[in-house]
C-alpha positions in Angstrom: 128.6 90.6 -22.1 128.7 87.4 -24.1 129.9 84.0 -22.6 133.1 83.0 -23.3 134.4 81.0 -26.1 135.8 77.5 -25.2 138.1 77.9 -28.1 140.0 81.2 -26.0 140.7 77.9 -23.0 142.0 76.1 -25.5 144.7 78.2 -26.6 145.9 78.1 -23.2 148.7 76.3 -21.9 148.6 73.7 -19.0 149.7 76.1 -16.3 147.6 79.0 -17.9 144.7 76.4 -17.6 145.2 75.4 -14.4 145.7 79.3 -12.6 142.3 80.4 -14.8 140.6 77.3 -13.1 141.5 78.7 -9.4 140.6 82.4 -10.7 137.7 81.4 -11.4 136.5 79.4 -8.8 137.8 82.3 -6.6 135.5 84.8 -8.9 132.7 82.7 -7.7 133.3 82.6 -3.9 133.6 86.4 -4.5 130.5 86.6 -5.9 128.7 84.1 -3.7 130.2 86.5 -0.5 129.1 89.5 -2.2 126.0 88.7 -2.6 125.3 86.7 0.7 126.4 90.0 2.6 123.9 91.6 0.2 127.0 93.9 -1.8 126.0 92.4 -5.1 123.0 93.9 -6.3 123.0 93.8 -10.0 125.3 91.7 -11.8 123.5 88.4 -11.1 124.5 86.9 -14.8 128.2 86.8 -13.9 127.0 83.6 -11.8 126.1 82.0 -15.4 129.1 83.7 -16.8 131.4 82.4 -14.5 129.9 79.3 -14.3 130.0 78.8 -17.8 133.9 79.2 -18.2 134.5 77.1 -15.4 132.7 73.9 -16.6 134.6 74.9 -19.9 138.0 75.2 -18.5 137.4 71.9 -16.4 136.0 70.2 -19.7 139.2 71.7 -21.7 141.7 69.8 -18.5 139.9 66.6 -18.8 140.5 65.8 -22.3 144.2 66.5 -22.0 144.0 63.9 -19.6 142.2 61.5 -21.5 144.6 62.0 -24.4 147.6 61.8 -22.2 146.7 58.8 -20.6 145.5 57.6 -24.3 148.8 58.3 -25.4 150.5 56.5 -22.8 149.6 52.8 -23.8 150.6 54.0 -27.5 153.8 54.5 -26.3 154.2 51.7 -24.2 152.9 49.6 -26.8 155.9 50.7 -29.2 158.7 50.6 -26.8 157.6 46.9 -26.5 157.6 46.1 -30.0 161.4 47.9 -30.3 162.3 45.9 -27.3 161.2 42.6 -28.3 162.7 43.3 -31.8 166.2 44.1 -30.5 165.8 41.1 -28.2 165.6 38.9 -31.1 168.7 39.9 -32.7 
């Protein structure tokens, strides 16, 4: 099984993003159970797998954030320059 692609969490949407994020942090309480109450025996990569996506959904969230909070000065900027401009006249 080969680790998942960072572009596949890109192609989702916010909402998408967000419920894979709890999947997969509940994969990983499944997994740390399982293997706690000694159920997991073989298998032990899906830690790395699952790992793996999760830093990678996480990584994908927080750069949508950082552009949307980029984006908001931007915009704020504009408005200003539209409102001083009709201010003028």
């Amino acid at each position: 099984m080969a680790l998942p692609k960072v572009k596949e969490a890109r192609e989702l949407d916010d909402p998408a993003l967000e419920k894979a994020i709890v999947d997969t942090k509940r994969k990983l309480f499944d997994l740390r159970f399982k293997q706690a109450t000694r159920q997991l025996e073989t298998g032990l990569h899906e830690f790395k797998h699952e790992r793996h996506r999760l830093a990678q959904l996480m990584t994908v969230l927080r750069e949508r954030q950082l552009a949307a909070t980029q984006s908001e000065p931007e915009a704020m900027a504009t408005q200003a320059v539209v409102t001083s401009a009709v201010e003028e006249e």
